[in-house]
C-alpha positions in Angstrom: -106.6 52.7 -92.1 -109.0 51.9 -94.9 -108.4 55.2 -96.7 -104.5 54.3 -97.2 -105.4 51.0 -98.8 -106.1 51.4 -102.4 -107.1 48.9 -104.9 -103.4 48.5 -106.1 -102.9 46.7 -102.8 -105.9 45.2 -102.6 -105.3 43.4 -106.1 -101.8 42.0 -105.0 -101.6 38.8 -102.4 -101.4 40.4 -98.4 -98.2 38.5 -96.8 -98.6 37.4 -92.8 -95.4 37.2 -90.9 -95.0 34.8 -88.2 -92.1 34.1 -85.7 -91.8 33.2 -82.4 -87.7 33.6 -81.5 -87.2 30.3 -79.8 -88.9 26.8 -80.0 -89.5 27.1 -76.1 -91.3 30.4 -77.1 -93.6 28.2 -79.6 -94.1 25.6 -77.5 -95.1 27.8 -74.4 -95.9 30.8 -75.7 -99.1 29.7 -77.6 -100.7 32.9 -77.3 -98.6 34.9 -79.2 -98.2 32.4 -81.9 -102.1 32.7 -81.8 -102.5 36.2 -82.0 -100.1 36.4 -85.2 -102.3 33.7 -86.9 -105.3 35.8 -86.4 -103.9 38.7 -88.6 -105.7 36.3 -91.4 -109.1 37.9 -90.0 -107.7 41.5 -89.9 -106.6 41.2 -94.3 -109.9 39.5 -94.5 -111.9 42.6 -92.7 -109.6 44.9 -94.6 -110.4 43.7 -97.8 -108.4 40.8 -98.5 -109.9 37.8 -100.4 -109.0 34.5 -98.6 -106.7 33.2 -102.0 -105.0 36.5 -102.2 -103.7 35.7 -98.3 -100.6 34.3 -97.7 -98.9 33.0 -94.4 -95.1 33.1 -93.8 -94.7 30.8 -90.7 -91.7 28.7 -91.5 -89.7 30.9 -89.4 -90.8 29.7 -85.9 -88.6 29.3 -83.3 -85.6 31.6 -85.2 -83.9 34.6 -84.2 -84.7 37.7 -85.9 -81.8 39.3 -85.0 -80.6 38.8 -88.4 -81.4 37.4 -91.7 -79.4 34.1 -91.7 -81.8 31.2 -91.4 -84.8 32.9 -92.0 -86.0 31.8 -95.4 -89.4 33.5 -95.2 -88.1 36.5 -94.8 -86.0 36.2 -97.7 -89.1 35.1 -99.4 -91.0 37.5 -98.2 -88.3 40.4 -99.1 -87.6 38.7 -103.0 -91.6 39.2 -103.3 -91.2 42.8 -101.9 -88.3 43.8 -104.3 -91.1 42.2 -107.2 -93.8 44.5 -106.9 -95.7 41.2 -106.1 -97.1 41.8 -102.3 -99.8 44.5 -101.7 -99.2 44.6 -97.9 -97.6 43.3 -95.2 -98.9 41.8 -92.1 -97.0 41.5 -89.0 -98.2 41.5 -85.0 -95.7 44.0 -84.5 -92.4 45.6 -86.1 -90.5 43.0 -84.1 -91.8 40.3 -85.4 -90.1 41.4 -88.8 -86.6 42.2 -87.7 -84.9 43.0 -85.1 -81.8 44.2 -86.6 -81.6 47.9 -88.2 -80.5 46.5 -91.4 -82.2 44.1 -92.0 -85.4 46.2 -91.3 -83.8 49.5 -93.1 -84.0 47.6 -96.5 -87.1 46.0 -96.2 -88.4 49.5 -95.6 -86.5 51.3 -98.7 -88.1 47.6 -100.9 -91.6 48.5 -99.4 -91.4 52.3 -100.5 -90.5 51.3 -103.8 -92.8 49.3 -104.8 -95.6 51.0 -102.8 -96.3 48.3 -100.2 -98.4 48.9 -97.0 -96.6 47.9 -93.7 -99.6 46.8 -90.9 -99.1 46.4 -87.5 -101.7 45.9 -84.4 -101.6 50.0 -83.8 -101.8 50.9 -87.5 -101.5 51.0 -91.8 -97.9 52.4 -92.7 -97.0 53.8 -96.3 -93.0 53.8 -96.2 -93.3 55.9 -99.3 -94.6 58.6 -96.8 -92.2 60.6 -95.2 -94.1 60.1 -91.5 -95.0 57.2 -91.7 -91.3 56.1 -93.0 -90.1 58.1 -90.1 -92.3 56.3 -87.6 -91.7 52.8 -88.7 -87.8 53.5 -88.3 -87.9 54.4 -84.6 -89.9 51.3 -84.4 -87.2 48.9 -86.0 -84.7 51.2 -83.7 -86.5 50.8 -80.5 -87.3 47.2 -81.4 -83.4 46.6 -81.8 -82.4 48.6 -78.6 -85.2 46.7 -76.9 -83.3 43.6 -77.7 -80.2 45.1 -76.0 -81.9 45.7 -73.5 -83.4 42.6 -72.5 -80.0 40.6 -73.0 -78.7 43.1 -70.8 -80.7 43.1 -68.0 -80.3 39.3 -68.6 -76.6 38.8 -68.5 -76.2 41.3 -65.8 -78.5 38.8 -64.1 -77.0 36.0 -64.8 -73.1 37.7 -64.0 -74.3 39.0 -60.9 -75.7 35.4 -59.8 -72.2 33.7 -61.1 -70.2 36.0 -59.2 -71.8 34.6 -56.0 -71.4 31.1 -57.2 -74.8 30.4 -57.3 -75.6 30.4 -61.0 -76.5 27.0 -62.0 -75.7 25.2 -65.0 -74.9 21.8 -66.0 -72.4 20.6 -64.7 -70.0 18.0 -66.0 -70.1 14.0 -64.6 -68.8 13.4 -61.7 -70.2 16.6 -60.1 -73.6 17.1 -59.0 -75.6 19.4 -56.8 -76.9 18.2 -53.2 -79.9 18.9 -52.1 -78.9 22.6 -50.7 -77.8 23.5 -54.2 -74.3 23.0 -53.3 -71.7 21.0 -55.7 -70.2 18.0 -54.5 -68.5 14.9 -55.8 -71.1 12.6 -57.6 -72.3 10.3 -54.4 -71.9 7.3 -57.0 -68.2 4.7 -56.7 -67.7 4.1 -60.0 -68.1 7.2 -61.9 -65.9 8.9 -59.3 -63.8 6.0 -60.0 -63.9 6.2 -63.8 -63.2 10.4 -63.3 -60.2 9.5 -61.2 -59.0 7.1 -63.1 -58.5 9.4 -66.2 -56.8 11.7 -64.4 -54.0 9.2 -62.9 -53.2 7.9 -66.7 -53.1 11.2 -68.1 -50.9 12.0 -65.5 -48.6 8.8 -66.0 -48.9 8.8 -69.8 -48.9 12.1 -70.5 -51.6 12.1 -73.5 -55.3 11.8 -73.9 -54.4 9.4 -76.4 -52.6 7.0 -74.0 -55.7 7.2 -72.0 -58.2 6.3 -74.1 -55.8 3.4 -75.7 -55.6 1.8 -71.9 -59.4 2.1 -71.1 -59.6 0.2 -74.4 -57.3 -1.8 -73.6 -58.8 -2.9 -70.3 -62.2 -2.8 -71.1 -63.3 -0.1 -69.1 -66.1 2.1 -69.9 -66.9 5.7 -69.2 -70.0 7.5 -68.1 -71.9 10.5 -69.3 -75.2 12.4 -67.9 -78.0 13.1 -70.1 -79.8 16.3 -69.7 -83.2 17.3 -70.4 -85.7 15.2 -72.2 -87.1 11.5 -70.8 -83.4 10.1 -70.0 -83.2 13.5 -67.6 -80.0 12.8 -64.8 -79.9 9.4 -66.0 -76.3 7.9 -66.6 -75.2 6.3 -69.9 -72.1 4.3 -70.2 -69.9 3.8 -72.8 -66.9 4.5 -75.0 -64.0 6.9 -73.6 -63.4 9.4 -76.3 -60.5 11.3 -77.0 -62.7 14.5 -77.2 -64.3 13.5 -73.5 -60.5 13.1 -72.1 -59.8 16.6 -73.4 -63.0 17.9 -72.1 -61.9 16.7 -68.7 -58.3 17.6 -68.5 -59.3 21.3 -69.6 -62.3 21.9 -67.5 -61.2 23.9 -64.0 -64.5 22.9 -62.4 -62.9 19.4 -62.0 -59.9 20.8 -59.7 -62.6 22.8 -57.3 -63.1 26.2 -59.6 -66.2 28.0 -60.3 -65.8 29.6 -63.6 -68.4 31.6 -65.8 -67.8 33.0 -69.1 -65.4 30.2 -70.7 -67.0 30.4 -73.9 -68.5 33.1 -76.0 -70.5 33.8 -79.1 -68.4 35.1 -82.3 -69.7 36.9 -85.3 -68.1 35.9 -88.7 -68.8 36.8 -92.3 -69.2 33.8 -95.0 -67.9 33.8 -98.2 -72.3 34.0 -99.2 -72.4 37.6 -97.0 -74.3 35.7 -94.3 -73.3 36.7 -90.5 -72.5 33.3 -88.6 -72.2 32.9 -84.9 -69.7 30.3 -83.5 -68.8 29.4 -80.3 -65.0 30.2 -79.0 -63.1 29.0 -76.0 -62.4 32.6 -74.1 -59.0 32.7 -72.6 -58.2 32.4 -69.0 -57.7 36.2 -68.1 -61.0 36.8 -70.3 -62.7 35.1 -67.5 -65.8 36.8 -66.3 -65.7 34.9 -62.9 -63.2 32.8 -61.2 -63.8 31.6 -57.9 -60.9 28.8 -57.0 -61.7 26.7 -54.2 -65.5 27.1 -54.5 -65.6 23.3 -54.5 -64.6 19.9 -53.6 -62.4 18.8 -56.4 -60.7 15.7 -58.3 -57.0 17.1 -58.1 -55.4 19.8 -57.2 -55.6 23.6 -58.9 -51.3 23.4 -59.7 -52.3 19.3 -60.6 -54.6 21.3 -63.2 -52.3 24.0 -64.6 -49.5 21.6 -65.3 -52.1 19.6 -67.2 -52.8 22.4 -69.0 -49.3 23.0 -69.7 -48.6 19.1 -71.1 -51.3 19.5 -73.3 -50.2 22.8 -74.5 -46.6 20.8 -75.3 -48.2 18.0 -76.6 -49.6 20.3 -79.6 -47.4 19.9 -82.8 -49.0 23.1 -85.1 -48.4 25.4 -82.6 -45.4 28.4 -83.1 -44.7 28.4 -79.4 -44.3 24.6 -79.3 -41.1 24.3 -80.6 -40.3 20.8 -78.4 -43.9 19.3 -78.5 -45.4 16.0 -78.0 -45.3 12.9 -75.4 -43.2 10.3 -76.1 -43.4 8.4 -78.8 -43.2 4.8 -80.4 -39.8 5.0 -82.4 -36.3 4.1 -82.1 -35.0 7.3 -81.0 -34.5 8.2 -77.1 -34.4 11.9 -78.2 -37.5 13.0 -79.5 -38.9 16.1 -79.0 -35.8 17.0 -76.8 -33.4 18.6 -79.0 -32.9 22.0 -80.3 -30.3 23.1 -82.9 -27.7 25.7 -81.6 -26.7 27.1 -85.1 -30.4 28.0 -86.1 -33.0 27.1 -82.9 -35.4 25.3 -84.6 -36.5 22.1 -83.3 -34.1 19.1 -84.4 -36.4 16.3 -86.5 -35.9 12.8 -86.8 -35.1 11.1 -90.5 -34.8 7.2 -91.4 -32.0 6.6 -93.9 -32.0 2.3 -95.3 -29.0 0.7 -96.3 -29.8 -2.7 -95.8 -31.4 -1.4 -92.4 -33.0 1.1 -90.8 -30.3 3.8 -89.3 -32.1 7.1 -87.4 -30.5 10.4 -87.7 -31.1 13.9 -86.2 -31.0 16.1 -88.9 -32.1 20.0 -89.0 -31.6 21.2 -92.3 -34.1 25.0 -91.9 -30.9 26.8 -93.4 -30.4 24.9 -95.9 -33.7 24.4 -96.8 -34.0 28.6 -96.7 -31.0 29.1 -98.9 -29.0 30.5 -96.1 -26.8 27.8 -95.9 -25.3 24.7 -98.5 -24.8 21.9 -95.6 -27.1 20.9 -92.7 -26.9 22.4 -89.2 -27.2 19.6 -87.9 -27.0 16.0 -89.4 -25.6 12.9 -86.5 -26.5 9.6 -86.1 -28.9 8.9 -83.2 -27.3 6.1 -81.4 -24.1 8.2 -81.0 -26.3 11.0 -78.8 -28.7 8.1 -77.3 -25.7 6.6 -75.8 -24.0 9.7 -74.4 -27.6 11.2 -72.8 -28.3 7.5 -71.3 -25.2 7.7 -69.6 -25.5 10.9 -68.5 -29.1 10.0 -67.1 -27.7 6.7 -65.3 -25.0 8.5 -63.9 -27.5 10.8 -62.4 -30.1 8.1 -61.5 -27.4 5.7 -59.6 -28.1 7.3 -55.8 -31.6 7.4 -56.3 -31.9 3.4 -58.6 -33.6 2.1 -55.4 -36.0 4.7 -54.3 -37.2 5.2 -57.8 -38.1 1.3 -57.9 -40.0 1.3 -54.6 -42.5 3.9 -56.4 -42.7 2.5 -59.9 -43.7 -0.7 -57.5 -46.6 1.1 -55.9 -47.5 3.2 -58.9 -48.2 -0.2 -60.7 -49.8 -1.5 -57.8 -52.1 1.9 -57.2 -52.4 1.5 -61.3 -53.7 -2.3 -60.9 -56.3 -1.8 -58.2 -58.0 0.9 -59.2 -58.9 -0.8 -62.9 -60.0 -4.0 -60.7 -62.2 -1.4 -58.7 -63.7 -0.2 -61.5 -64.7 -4.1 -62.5 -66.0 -4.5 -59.1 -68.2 -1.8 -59.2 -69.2 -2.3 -62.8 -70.1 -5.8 -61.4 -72.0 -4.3 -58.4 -74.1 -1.9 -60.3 -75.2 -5.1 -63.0 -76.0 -6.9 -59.9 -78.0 -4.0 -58.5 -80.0 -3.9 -61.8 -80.7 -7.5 -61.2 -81.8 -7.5 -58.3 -84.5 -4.6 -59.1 -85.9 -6.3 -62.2 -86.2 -9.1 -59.4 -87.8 -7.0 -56.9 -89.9 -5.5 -60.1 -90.8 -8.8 -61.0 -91.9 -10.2 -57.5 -94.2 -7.2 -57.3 -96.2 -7.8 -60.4 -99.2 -9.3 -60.2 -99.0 -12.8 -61.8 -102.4 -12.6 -63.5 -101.0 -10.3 -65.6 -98.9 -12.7 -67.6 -98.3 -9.1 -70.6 -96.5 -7.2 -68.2 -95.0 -10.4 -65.7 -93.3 -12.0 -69.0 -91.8 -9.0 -70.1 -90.5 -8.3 -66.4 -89.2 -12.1 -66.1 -87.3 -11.2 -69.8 -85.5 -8.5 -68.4 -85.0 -10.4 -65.0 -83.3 -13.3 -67.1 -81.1 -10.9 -69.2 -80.1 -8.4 -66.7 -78.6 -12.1 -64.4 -77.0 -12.9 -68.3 -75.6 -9.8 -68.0 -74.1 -10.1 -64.6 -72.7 -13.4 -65.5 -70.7 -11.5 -68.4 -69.5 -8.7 -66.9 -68.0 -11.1 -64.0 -66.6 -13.3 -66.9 -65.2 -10.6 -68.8 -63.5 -9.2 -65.7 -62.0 -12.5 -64.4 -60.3 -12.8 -68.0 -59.2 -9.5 -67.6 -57.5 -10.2 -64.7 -56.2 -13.7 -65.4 -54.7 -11.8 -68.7 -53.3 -9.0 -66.8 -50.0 -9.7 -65.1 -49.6 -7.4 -62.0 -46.6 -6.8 -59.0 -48.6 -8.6 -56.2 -46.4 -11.2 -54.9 -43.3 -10.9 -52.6 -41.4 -13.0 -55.5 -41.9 -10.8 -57.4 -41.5 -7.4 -55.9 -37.7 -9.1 -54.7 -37.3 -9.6 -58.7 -38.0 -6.1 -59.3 -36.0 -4.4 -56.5 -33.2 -6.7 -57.9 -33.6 -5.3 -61.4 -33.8 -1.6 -59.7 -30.2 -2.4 -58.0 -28.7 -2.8 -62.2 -30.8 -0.1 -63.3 -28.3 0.0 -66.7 -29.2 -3.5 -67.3 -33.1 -2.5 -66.6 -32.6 0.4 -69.2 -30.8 -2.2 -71.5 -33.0 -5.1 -71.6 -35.7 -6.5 -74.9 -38.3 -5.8 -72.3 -38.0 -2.3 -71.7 -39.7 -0.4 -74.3 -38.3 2.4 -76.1 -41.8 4.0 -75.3 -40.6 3.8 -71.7 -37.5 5.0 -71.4 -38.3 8.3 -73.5 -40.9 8.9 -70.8 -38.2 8.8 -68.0 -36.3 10.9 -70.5 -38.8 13.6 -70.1 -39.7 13.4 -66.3 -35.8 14.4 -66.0 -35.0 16.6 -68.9 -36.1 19.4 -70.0 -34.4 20.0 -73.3 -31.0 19.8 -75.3 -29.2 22.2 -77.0 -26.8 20.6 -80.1 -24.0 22.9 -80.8 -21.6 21.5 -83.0 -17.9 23.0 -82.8 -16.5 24.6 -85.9 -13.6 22.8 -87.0 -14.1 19.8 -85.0 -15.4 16.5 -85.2 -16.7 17.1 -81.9 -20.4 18.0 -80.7 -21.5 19.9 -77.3 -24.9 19.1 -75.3 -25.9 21.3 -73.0 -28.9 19.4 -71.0 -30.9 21.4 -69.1 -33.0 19.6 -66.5 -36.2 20.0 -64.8 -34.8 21.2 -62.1 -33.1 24.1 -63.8 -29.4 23.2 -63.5 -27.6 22.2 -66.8 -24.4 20.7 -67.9 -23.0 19.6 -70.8 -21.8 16.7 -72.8 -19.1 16.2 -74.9 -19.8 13.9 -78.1 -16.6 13.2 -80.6 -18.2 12.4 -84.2 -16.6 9.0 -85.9 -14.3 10.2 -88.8 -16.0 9.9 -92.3 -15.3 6.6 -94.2 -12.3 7.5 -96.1 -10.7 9.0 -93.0 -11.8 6.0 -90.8 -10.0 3.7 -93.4 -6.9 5.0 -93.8 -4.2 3.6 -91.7 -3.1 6.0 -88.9 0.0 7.8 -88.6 1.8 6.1 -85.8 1.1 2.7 -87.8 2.9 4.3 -91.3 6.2 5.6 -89.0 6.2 2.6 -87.4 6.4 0.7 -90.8 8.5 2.9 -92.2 11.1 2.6 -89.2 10.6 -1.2 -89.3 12.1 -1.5 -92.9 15.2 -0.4 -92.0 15.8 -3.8 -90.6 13.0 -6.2 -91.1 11.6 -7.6 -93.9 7.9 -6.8 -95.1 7.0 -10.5 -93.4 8.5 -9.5 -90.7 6.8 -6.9 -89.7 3.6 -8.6 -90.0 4.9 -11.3 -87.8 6.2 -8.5 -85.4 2.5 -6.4 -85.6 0.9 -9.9 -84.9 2.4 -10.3 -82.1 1.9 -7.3 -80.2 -2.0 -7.1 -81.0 -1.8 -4.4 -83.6 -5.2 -4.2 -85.4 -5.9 -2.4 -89.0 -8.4 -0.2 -89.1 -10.9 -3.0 -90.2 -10.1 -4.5 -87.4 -8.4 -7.2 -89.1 -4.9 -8.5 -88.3 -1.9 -7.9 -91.0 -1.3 -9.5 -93.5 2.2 -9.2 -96.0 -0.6 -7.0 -98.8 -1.4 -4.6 -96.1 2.5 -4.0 -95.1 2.9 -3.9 -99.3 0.3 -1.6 -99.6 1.4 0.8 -97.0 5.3 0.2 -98.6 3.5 1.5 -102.2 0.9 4.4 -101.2 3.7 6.2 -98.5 6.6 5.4 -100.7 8.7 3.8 -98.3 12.0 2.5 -99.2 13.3 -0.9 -97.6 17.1 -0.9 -96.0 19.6 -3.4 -97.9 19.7 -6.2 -95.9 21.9 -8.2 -98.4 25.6 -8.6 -97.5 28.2 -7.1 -100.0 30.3 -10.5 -100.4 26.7 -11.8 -101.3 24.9 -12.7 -104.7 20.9 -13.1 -105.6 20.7 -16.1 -107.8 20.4 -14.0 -110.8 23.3 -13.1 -110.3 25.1 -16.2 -109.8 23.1 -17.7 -112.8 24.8 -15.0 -114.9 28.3 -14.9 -113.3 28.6 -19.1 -114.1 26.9 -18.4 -117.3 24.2 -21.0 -116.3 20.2 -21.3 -115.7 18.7 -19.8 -112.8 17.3 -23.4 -112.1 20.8 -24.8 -111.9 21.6 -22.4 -109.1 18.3 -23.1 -107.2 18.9 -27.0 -107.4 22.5 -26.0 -105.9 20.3 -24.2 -103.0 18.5 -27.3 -102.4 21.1 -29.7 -101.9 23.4 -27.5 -99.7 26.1 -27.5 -102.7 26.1 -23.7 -102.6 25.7 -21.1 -99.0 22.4 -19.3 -99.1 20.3 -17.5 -96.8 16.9 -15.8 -96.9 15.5 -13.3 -94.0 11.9 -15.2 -94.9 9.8 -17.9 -96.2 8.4 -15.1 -99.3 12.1 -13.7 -99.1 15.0 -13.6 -101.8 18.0 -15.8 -101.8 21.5 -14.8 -100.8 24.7 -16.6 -101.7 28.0 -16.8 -100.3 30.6 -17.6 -102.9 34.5 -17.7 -101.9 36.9 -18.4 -104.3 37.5 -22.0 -103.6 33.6 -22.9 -103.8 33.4 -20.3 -107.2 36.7 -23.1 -108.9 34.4 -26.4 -107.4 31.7 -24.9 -109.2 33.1 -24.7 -112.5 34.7 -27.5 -112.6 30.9 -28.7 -112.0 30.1 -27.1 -115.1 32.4 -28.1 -117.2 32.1 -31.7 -116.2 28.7 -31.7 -116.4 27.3 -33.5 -119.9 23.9 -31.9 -119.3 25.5 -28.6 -118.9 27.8 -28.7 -121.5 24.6 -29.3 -124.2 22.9 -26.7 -122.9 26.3 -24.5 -123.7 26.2 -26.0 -126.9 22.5 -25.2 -127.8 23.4 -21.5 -126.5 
């Protein structure tokens, strides 16, 4: 060994590696950590002054299986790549790398620059062609020697799973007995807490919803610490939405044994370092799957449609094209309807004029190019209306029944919250009474330790007295379906389920949730040509039908007066008057398309725009009174004051109406004679 050390690398600094692969390894491993630390005595014995020694040890407890996270070694290979390091020191080739590459290239660095490579069986020059050859079958068999160890401990560990005896940690509200078996955890009110989640994800149909009513009730949730000091102890507190999803998704919770739901992935960063992640494995991916292994929460088919609501409940997925629970909002429909021109999924927009009006609009061609108008573009209330008539027709046999279990379900709902408060209350009251019991067993002498027991006596009874007060508030607060008054109220209600459906107090929230326990979806296929739209529902049950939908006509259409209405005018006028006919429409109800009742303008109007002419209803042997004003020669206001006081015949069909005068021969001689007797008349001649 000493004849391959020159004093090149004697006058450059000697590097000792150090590594241990896992902190367990450190901490219980001692003697190998040892055993690298005296490799200082082996550069001192070789030659190595103590300054010229340096020790790489910041990679303890690290894999060597690659080079991410190892920043001694990247020291340790900059320094290399330098020329700066006359040897290196390791307890063996291991200890360095365990991955080919990794080792390859520190090897090719070492030849380079002429740097010795020392190990407990030897001194290595990698510029030699042996020793260069030797050193690689070491970094090969150190890396196969890694395969094989993980190997021979997966297969362990898989053979062991595959029995349903491999033992991990297992999620709360399962434990192992005392036979290494799992069961239920033997404690009320986590079981409680467990079950509870379950029930309001299955009534609300999102994790969401769940945590929002533990919040809103108060309730807490536990969780198991494992290893360290708080070992199996439980710690309560806040329901997550992460810990509802971890529940709904895990199968050991519905009585399966699963192994090999997760798995290691190797990814490249953007720096060329080689990450490991950990990735949810699919279900056929499984490595062991033993159903029924188990006493469970719910069912295995309770578990795989839980799976399957949470799958819908994603919105960024391509295979969810109807996703989500219901919603707050004011349409019934969301989330229900597809398009029938293009298939996409039919989106809710909010147009303001003056208020807020919902509409379903899909606009994907026309957004692509493919099309200038929207597929689809209806106002809500129109398909609300005709789908919650559909749905009460549907519901009417069954309005009773359905009320009897929304009763219980509310009841189930109430108790098992109240439970949870009891046994909250319980296990504060159990606490008391063992800092009691811990108190009464300490000697009094020892006034240290008896005042700090007596502190936690006093606040573990404080705390009692606020969990009880908390939960009587909670219940005075909460208003349940307890009393016989009040269940006869509700079967009432059930009996009118329309007015149920239609009252302030039923939230929208609500009845889209019964929307989606009965329907599946809702194909929109809007009829060319038509003002007429077609949806075909198809239920959870698998049968469909459809539903006819006539759109309103657009404004200018909706306006205009109707074509019965215009003939009808128009056939009037050959024998009423245009006052007439508003009398006449009056009186049989006849409404314009305002709504409005007739007036004379509307009958004019309609006269003008469709260009009807009016029958003569004037007599031939009669005269308007400009026409008797210019027969006489006289003012129009003579012939009126004639009209007045009888002195002439007249007639008119209305109040609004022209005048129509009767003049015989006899009446026509009376009249002039007026004229030319009259003094006032006869000036007015002259001033002519």
């Amino acid at each position: 060994m000493n004849t391959a050390i020159t004093e090149q690398h004697l006058s450059k600094p000697a590097y000792i590696y150090v590594r241990q692969s896992t902190l367990a390894q450190v901490r219980f491993h001692q003697e190998s950590t040892e055993r690298q630390y005296a490799l200082r005595d082996k550069a001192l014995a070789l030659g190595w002054p103590n300054t010229a020694i340096r020790i790489l040890d910041r990679d303890l407890g690290v894999s060597g299986a690659q080079m991410t996270g190892r920043e001694d070694f990247k020291t340790l290979v900059a320094d290399v790549s330098m020329g700066q390091v006359g040897a290196v020191f390791a307890l063996e080739v291991s200890r360095l790398s365990r991955s080919n590459l990794d080792w390859h290239r520190l090897l090719e660095l070492c030849a380079l620059t002429h740097t010795l490579v020392i190990d407990a069986d030897g001194c290595y020059d990698p510029g030699n062609f042996n020793d260069g050859l030797l050193l690689g079958l070491k970094g090969t068999m150190a890396q196969a020697e890694l395969h094989f160890l993980r190997g021979r401990l997966q297969g362990g560990k898989l053979n062991k799973a595959q029995k349903g005896e491999l033992r991990f940690p297992l999620p709360v509200g399962l434990c192992y007995n005392d036979e290494g078996r799992i069961v239920l955890d033997p404690d009320n009110e986590v079981r409680g807490a467990v079950q509870l989640v379950f029930r309001l994800f299955q009534e609300t149909g999102s994790a969401y919803a769940v945590v929002r009513r533990f919040v809103e009730n108060s309730l807490r949730f536990p969780k198991r610490a494992y290893g360290g000091a708080w070992a199996g102890q439980l710690i309560w507190g806040q329901l997550s939405h992460r810990r509802v999803l971890g529940l709904i998704k895990n199968p050991a919770y519905a009585g399966t044994y699963v192994f090999g739901r997760y798995q290691y992935c190797k990814r490249i960063t953007p720096q060329g370092e080689v990450h490991k992640r950990m990735q949810l494995v699919p279900k056929v991916d499984w490595r062991v799957h033993l159903p029924g292994h188990h006493e469970g929460y719910i069912t295995l088919e309770e578990f795989e449609q839980n799976q399957q609501r949470l799958e819908c409940n994603r919105t960024n997925g391509a295979q969810t094209l109807l996703s989500g629970p219901a919603r707050e909002g004011l349409t019934l429909l969301q989330g229900l309807l597809i398009c029938g021109c293009c298939g996409r999924a039919i989106t809710i927009r909010y147009q303001s004029h003056g208020s807020i009006y919902p509409v379903y609009l899909c606009s994907w061609k026309r957004r692509e190019g493919l099309a200038t108008k929207d597929c689809i573009h209806v106002r809500a209330d129109l398909l609300d209306k005709a789908i919650t008539d559909e749905v009460l027709k549907v519901l009417r046999p069954a309005e009773l029944k359905l009320a009897l279990a929304a009763f219980k379900e509310l009841e189930q709902r109430d108790q098992a919250i109240m439970r949870q408060w009891q046994m909250r209350i319980e296990r504060a009251q159990y606490e008391a009474a063992l800092a009691e019991r811990r108190y009464q067993e300490c000697d009094p002498a020892n006034r240290l330790v008896a005042s700090t027991l007596e502190r936690r006596w006093n606040e573990a009874m404080l705390r009692v007295e606020q969990i009880a007060a908390e939960a009587a508030q909670f219940e005075a607060q909460k208003a349940r379906v307890a009393t016989p008054e009040q269940k006869t109220k509700v079967l009432a209600l059930a009996r009118n389920l329309p007015r149920l459906w239609q009252a302030p107090s039923t939230q929208a929230k609500d009845r889209k949730r019964m929307l989606r326990f009965l329907i599946r979806d809702i194909t929109v296929e809007k009829l060319p040509d038509q003002r007429q739209l077609i949806l075909h529902v198809r239920w959870q049950g698998g049968a469909c039908t459809n539903v006819n939908v006539n759109l309103p006509k657009p404004i200018a259409e909706a306006m205009r007066y109707p074509t019965a209405i215009v003939e009808r005018v128009r056939e009037l006028f050959q024998h009423l008057s245009a006052s007439q006919i508003v009398v006449q429409f009056n009186h049989e109800g006849l409404r314009s398309p305002h709504g409005k009742a007739f007036t004379l303008a509307m009958i004019k109007w309609i006269q003008y725009k469709y260009r009807i002419v009016s029958f003569c209803l004037k007599r031939p042997d009669e005269m308007t009174v400009k026409q008797l004003a210019h027969y006489l020669d006289i003012s129009t206001y003579v012939v009126y004051y004639w009209i007045e006081r009888n002195i002439v015949q007249a007639r008119k069909l209305d109040v609004h109406g022209p005048w129509w005068i009767t003049l015989t021969a006899s009446k026509e001689q009376v009249l002039r004679d007026w004229i030319r007797n009259s003094g006032h008349l006869q000036s007015q001649h002259a001033n002519i």
